[in-house]
VOGU-3710 file (C-alpha; in Angstrom, 3 decimals, decimal comma):
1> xxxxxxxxxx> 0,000/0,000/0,000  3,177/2,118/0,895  4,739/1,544/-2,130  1,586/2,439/-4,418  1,002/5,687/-2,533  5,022/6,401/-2,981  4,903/5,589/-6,658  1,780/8,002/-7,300  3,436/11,045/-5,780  6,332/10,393/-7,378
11> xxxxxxxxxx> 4,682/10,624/-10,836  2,216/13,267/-9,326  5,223/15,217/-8,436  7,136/14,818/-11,888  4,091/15,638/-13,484  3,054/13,126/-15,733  -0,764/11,935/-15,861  -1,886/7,983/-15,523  -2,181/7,511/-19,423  1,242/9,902/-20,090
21> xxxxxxxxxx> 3,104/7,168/-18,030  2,129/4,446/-19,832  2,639/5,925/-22,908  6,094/6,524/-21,708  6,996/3,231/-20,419  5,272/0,630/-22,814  8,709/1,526/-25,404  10,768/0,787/-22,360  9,069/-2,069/-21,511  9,793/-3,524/-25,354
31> xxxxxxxxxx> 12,877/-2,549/-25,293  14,419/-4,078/-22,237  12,050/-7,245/-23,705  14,254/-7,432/-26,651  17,330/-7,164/-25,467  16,583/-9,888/-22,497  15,308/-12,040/-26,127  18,281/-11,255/-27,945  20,640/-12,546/-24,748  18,831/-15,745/-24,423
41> xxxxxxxxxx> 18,389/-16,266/-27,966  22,374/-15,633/-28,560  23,038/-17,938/-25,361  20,954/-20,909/-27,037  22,989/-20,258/-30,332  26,419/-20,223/-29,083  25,593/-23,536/-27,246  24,379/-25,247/-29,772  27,099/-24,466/-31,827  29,345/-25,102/-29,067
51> xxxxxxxxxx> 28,217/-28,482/-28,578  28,225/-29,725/-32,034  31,863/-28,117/-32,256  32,445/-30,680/-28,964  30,687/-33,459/-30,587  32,964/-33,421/-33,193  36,358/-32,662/-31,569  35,910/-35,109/-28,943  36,048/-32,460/-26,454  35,563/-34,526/-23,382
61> xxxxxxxxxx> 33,116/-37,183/-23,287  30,379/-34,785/-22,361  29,693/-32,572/-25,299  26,235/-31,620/-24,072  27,189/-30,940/-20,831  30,088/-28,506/-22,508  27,390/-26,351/-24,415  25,097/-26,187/-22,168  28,057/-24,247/-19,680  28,662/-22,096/-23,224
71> xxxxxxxxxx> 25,109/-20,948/-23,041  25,360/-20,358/-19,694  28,311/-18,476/-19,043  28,065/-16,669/-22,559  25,442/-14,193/-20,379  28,946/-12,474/-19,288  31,428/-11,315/-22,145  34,271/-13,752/-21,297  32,646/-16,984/-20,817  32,305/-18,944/-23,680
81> xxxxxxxxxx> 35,679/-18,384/-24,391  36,909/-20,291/-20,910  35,149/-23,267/-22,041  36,120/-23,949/-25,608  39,712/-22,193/-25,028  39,608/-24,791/-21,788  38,623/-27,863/-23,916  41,090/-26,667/-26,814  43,930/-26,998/-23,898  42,489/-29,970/-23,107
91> xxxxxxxxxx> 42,666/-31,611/-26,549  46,484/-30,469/-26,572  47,347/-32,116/-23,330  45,739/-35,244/-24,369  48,444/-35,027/-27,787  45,776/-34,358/-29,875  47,480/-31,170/-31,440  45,479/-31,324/-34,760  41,975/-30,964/-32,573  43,562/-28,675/-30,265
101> xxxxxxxxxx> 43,940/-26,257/-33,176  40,372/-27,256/-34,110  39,034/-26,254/-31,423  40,507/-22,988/-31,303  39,622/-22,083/-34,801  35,962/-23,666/-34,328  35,767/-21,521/-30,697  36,954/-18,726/-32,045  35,288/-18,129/-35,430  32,176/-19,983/-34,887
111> xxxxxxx> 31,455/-20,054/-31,586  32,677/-16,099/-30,483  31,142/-15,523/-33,451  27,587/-16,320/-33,186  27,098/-12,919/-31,289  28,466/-11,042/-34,063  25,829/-12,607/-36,695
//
């Protein structure tokens, strides 16, 4: 009840009528929409790539369970790159040089990528 009362004043006090403020905040609304859209939908896309970049690498015997962290950490700028750049030194410790480099190129180009699409 607090809250309400606070909320009216406050728009009482700027100025702006009932149907002025929702005017003014449906474009805000969409907006922020959007972008929280566009994050998901570029989180779903990087691990799906991701995964099928795993799948055929051999990137640990859990190539699902690798994407799905790409999607996941690819919310902040520097995570998908821990995971594939992880696997990629991985797949070089193993002796697997020609995947390693794989990897890299597939994490890189394709994966990094996705966001730039």
């Amino acid at each position: 009840m607090a809250k309400r009362c606070c909320v009216s004043s406050t728009w009482r006090w700027i100025g702006w009528s009932e149907p002025t403020r929702q005017t003014s905040s449906a474009p805000s609304h969409n907006t922020v929409l959007g972008v929280v859209y566009g994050l998901l939908g570029t989180a779903l896309a990087q691990g799906f790539v991701a995964t099928i970049g795993f799948a055929i690498a051999g990137g640990g015997r859990r190539p699902l369970l690798l994407g799905t962290a790409t999607a996941l950490l690819s919310l902040i700028p520097i995570g998908p790159p821990l995971i594939w750049g992880g696997a990629a030194i991985w797949l070089f410790y193993q002796g697997t040089v020609g995947w390693g480099v794989f990897m890299l190129l597939w994490g890189f180009f394709l994966i990094s990528g996705v966001d730039k699409w």
